[in-house]
KOLDOLO-885751 format. One line per 2 residues: number of its first residue (from 1); their letters; for each residue x, y, z of N, C-alpha, C, CB. Coordinates in Angstrom, 3 decimals. Each point is the difference from the previous one (the first is absolute). Glycine has a CB too. Example, Ala and Ser with C-alpha at 12.3 -4.5 7.8 and 13.67 -1.06 7.14 Angstrom:
REM residues 2
1> as> 13.190:-5.690:7.800:-0.890:1.190:0.000:0.900:1.200:0.000:-1.892:-1.173:1.246 ~ 1.542:2.223:-1.966:0.820:1.190:0.060:-0.770:1.090:0.730:1.184:-0.628:-2.145 .
//
This chain:
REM residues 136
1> xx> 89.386:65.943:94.255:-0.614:-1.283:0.265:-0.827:0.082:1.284:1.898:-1.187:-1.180 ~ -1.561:1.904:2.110:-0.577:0.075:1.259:-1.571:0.678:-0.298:2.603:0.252:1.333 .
3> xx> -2.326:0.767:-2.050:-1.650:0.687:-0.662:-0.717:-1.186:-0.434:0.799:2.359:-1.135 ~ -0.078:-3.156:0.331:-1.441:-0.883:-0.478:-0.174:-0.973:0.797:0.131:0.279:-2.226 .
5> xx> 0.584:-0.799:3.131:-0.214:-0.892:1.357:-1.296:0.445:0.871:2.680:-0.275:0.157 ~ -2.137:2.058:0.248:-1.250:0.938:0.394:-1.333:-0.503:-0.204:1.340:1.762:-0.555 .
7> xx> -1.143:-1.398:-1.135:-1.299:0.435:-0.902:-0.654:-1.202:0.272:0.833:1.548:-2.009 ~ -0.244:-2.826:2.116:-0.316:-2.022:-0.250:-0.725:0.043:1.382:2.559:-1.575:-1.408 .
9> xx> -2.009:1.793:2.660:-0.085:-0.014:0.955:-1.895:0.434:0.422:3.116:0.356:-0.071 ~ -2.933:1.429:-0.677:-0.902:0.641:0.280:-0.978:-0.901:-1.010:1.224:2.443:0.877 .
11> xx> -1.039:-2.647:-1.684:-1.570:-0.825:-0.577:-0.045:-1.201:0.671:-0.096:0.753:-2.439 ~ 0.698:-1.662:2.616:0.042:-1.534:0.735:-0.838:0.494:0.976:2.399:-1.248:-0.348 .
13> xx> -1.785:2.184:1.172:-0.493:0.112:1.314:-1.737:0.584:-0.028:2.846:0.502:0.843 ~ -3.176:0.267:-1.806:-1.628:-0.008:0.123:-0.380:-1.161:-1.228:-0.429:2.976:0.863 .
15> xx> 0.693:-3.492:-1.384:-0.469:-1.313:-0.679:-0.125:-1.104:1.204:1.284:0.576:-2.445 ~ 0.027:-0.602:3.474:-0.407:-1.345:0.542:-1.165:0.797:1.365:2.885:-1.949:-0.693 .
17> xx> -2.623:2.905:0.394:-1.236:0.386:1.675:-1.428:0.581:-0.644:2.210:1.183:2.040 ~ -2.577:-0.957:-3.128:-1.384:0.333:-0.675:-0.233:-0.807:-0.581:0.004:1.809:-0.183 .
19> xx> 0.364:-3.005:0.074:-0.561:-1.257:-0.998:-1.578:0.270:0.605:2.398:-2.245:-0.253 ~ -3.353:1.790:-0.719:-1.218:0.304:0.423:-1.213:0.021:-0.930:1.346:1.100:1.472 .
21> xx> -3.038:-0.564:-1.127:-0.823:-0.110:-0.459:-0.738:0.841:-1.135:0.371:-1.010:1.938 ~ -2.814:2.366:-3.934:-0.769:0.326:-1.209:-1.353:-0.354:-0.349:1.964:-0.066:-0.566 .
23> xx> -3.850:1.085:-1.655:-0.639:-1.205:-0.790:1.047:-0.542:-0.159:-1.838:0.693:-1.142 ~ 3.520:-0.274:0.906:1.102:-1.014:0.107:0.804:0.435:1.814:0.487:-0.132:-3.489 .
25> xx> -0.694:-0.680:4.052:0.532:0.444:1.189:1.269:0.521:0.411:-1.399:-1.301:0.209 ~ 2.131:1.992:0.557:1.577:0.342:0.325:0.407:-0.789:-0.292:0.177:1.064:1.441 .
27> xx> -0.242:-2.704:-1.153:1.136:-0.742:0.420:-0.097:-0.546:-1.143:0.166:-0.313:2.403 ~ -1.076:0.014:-3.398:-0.100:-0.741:-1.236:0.557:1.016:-0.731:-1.962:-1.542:0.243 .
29> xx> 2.109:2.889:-0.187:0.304:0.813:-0.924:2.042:0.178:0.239:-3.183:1.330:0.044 ~ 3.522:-1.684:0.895:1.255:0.019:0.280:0.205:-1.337:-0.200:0.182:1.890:1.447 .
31> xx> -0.588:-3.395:-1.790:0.555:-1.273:-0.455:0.356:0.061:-1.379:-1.273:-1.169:1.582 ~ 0.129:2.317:-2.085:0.275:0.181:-1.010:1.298:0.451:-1.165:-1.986:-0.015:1.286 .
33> xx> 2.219:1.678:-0.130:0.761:0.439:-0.631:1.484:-0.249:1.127:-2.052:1.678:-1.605 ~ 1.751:-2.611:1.930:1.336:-0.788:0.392:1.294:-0.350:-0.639:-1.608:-0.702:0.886 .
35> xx> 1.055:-0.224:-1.974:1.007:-0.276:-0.977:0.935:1.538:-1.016:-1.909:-2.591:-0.043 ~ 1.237:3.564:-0.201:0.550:0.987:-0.365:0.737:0.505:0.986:-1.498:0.254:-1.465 .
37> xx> 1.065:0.072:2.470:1.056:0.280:1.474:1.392:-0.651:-0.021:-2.101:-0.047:1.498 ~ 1.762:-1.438:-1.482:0.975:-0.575:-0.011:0.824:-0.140:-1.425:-1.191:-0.916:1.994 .
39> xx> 1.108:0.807:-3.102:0.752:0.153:-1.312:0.666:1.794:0.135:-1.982:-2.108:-1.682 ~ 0.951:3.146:1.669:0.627:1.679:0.400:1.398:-0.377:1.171:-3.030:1.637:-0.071 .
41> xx> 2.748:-1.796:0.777:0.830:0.289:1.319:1.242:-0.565:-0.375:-1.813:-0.099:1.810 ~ 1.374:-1.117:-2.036:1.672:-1.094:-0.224:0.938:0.598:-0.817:-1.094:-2.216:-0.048 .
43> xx> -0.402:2.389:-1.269:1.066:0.057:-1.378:0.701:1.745:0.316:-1.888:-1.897:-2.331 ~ 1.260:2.537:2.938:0.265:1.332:0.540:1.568:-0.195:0.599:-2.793:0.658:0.631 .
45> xx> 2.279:-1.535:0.723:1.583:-0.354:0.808:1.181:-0.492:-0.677:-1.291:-0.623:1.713 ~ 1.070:0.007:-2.533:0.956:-0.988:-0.654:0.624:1.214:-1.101:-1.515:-2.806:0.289 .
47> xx> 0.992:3.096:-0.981:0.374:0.990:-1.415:0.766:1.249:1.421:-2.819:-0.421:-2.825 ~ 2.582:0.986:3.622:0.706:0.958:0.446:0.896:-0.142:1.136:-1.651:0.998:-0.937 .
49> xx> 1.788:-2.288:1.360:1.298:-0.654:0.712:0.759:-0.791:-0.732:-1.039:-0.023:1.841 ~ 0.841:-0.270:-3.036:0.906:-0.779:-0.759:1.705:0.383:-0.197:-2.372:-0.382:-1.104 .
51> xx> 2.900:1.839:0.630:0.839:0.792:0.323:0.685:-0.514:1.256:-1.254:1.726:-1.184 ~ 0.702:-1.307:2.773:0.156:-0.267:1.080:0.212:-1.091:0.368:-0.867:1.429:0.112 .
53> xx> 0.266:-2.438:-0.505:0.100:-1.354:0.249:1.160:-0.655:-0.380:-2.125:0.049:-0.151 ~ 2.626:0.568:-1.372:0.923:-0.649:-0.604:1.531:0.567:0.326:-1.911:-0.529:-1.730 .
55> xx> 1.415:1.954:2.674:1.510:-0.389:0.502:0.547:-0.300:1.608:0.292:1.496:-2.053 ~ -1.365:-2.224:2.756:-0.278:-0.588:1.392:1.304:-1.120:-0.574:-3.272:0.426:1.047 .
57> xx> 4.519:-0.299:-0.175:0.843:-1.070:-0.167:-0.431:-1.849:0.147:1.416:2.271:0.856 ~ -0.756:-3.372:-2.137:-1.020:-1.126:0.357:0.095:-0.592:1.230:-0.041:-0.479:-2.107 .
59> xx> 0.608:0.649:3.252:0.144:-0.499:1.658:-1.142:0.759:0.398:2.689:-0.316:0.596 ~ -3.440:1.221:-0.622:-0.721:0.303:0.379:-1.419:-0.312:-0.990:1.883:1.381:1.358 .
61> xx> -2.162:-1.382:-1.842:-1.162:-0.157:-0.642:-1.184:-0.771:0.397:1.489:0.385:-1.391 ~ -0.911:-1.541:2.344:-0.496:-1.250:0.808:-0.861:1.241:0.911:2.293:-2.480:0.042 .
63> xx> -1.778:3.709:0.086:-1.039:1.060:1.058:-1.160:0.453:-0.495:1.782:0.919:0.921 ~ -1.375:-0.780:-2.498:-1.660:0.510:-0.260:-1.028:-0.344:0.073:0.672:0.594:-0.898 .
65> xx> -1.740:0.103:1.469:-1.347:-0.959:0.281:-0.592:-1.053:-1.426:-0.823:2.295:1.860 ~ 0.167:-3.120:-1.147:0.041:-0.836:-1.125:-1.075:0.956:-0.955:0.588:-2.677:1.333 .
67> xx> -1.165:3.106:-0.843:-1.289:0.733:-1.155:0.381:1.139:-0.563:-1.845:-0.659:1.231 ~ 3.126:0.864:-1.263:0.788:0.971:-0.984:0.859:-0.310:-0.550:-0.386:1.269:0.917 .
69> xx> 0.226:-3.007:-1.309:0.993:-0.479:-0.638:-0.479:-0.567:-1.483:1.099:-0.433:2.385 ~ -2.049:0.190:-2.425:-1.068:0.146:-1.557:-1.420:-0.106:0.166:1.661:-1.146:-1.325 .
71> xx> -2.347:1.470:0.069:-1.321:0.314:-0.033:-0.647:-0.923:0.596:0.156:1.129:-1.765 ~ 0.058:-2.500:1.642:-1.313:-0.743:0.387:0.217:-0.250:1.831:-0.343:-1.487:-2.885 .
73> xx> 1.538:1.654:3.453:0.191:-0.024:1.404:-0.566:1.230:0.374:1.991:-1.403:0.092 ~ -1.793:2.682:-0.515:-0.699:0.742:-0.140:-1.901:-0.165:0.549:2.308:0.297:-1.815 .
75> xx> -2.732:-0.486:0.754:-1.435:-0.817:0.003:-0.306:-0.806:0.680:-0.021:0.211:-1.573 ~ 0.840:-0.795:1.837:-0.759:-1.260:0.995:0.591:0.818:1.332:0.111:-2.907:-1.558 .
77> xx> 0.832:3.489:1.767:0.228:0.520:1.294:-1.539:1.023:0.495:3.122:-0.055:-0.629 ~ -4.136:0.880:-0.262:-0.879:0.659:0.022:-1.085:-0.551:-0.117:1.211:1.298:-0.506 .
79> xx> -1.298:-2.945:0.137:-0.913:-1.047:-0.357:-0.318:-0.092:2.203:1.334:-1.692:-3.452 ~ -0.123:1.296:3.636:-0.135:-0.587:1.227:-0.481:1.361:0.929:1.956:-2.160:-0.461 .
81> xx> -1.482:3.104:0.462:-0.082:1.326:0.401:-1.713:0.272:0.300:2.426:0.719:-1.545 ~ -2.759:-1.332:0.518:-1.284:0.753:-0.516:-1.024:-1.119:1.063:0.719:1.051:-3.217 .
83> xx> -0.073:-2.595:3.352:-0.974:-0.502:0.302:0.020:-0.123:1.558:-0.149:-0.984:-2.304 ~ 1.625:1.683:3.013:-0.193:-0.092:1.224:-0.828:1.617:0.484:2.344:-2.007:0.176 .
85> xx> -2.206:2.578:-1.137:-1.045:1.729:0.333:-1.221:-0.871:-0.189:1.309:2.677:-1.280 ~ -1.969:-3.351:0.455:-1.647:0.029:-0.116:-0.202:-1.359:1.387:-0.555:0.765:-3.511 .
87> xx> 1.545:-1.452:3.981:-0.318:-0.684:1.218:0.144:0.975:1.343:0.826:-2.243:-1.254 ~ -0.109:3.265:1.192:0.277:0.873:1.166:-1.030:0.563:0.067:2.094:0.340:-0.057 .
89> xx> -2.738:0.455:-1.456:-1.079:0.879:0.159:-1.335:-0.780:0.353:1.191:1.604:-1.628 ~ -1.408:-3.427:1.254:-0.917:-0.395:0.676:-0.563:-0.108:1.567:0.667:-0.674:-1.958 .
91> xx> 0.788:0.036:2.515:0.318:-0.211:1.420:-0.142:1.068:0.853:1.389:-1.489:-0.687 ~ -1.675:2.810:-0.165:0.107:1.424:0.501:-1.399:0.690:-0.472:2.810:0.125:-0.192 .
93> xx> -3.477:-0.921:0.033:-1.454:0.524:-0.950:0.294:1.700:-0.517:-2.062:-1.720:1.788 ~ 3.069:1.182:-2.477:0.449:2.109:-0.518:-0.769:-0.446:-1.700:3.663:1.208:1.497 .
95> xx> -4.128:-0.113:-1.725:-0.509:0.422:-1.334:0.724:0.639:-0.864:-1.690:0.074:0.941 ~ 1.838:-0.096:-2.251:0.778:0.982:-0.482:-1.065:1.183:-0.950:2.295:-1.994:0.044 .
97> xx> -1.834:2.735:0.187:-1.641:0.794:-1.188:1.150:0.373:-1.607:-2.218:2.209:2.690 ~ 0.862:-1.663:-3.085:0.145:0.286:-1.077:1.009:0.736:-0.442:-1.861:-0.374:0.175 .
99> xx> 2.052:1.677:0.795:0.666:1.179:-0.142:1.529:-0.805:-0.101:-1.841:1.997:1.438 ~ 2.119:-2.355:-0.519:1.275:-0.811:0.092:0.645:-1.284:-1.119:-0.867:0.653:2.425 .
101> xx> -0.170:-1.024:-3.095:0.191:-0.477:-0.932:0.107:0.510:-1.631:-0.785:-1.180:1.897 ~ 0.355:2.216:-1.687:-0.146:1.137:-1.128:1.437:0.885:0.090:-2.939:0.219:0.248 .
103> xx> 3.400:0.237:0.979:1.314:0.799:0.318:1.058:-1.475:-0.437:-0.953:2.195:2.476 ~ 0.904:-3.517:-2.041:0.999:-0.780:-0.330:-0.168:-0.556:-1.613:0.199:-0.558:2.698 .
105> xx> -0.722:0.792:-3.742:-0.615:-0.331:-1.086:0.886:1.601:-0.992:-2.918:-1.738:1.313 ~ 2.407:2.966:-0.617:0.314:1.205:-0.022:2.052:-0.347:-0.422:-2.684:1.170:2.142 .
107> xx> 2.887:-1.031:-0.948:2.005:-0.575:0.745:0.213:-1.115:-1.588:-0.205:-0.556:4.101 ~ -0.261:-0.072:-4.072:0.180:-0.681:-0.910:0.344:0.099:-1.299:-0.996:-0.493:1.338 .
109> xx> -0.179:0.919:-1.815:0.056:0.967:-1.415:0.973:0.695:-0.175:-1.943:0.276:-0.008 ~ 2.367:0.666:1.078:0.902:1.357:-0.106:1.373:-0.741:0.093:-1.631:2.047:1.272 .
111> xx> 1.762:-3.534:-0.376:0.938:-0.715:0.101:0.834:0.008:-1.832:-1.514:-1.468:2.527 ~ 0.453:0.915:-2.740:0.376:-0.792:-1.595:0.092:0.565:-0.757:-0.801:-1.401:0.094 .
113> xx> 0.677:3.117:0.129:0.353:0.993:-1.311:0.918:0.586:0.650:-2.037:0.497:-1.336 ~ 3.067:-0.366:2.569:1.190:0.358:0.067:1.160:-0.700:-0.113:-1.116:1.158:0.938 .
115> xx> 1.826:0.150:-1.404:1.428:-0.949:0.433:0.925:0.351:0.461:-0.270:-0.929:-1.269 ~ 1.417:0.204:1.597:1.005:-0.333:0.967:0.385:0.942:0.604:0.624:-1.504:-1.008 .
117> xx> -0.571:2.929:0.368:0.414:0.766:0.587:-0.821:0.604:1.379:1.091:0.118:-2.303 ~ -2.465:-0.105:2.472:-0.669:-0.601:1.139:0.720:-0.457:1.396:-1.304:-0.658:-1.934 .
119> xx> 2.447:0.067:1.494:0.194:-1.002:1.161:1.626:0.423:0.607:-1.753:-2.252:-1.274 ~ 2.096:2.987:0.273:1.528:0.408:0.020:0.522:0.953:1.434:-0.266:0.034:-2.923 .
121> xx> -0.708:0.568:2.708:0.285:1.502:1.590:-0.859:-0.288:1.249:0.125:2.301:-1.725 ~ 0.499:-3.548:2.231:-0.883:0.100:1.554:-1.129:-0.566:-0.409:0.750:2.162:1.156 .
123> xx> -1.453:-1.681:-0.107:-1.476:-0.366:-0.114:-0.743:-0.059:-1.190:0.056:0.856:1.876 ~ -0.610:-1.973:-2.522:-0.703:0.359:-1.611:-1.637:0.831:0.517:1.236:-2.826:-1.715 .
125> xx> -1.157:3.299:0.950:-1.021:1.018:-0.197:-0.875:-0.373:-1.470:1.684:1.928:1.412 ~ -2.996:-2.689:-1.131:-0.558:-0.118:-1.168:-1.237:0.462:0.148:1.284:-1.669:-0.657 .
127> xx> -1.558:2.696:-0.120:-1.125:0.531:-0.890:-1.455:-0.885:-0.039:2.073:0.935:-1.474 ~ -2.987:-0.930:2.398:-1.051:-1.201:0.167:0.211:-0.889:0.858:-0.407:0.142:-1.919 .
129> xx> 1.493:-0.109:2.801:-0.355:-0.949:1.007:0.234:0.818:1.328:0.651:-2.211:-1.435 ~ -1.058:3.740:1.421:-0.020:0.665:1.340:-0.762:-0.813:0.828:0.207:2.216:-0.819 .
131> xx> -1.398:-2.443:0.166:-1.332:-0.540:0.683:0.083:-1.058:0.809:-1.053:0.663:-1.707 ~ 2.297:-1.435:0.890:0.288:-1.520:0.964:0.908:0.273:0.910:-0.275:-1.640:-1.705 .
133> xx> 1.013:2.676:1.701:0.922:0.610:0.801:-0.982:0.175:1.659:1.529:1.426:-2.544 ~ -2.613:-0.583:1.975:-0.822:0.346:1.458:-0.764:-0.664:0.555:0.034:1.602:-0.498 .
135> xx> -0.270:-3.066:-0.050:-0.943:-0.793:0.387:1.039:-1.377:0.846:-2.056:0.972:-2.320 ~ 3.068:-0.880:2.389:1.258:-0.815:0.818:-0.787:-0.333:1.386:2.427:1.441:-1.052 .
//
């Protein structure tokens, strides 16, 4: 569970800090493929902590973050995510380019054709998202 916390972490964290600007621009091209981000990731988190989750004793459960507690908290937890990165990146006149939106588009894809076992040994290691790895 801690791997895919990682893995959540590591995309949140350049989603909410590259929110940004493309004939279709960066930032229109990442509103775009937003919603797939967010359906991949969740339904990703959810299907491979489910196991884990279900045997977190019920006194504790009140601990799990709320956005690993179902899909649409999930989503809206990355809804909000998303809109305090494209106000940070304004207030910060930061740009996001292309490349960076292409490597998180990239992470993505490779997201949604693995599985769980990915997440099992430590650190997940996925196939297509080196790129978002080096752009942190």
């Amino acid at each position: 569970m801690k791997s895919i916390v990682r893995l959540l972490m590591l995309v949140a964290t350049f989603a909410v800090i590259q929110c940004g600007k493309s004939s279709q621009s960066p930032e229109e091209k990442l509103v775009e493929i937003l919603p797939k981000f967010q359906n991949v990731l969740c339904s990703k988190m959810m299907e491979c902590s489910k196991a884990e989750m279900a045997q977190i004793p019920e006194q504790y459960r009140s601990m799990i973050p709320p956005f690993m507690q179902s899909q649409e908290k999930c989503v809206g937890f990355f809804n909000q995510k998303f809109e305090e990165g494209k106000k940070q990146r304004q207030e910060e006149k930061r740009e996001i380019t292309m490349e960076e939106v292409n490597a998180f588009e990239s992470c993505i894809n490779a997201l949604d054709k693995t599985n769980c076992s990915a997440f099992k040994d430590g650190k997940p290691s996925i196939p297509g998202c080196e790129a978002l790895e080096s752009l942190k």
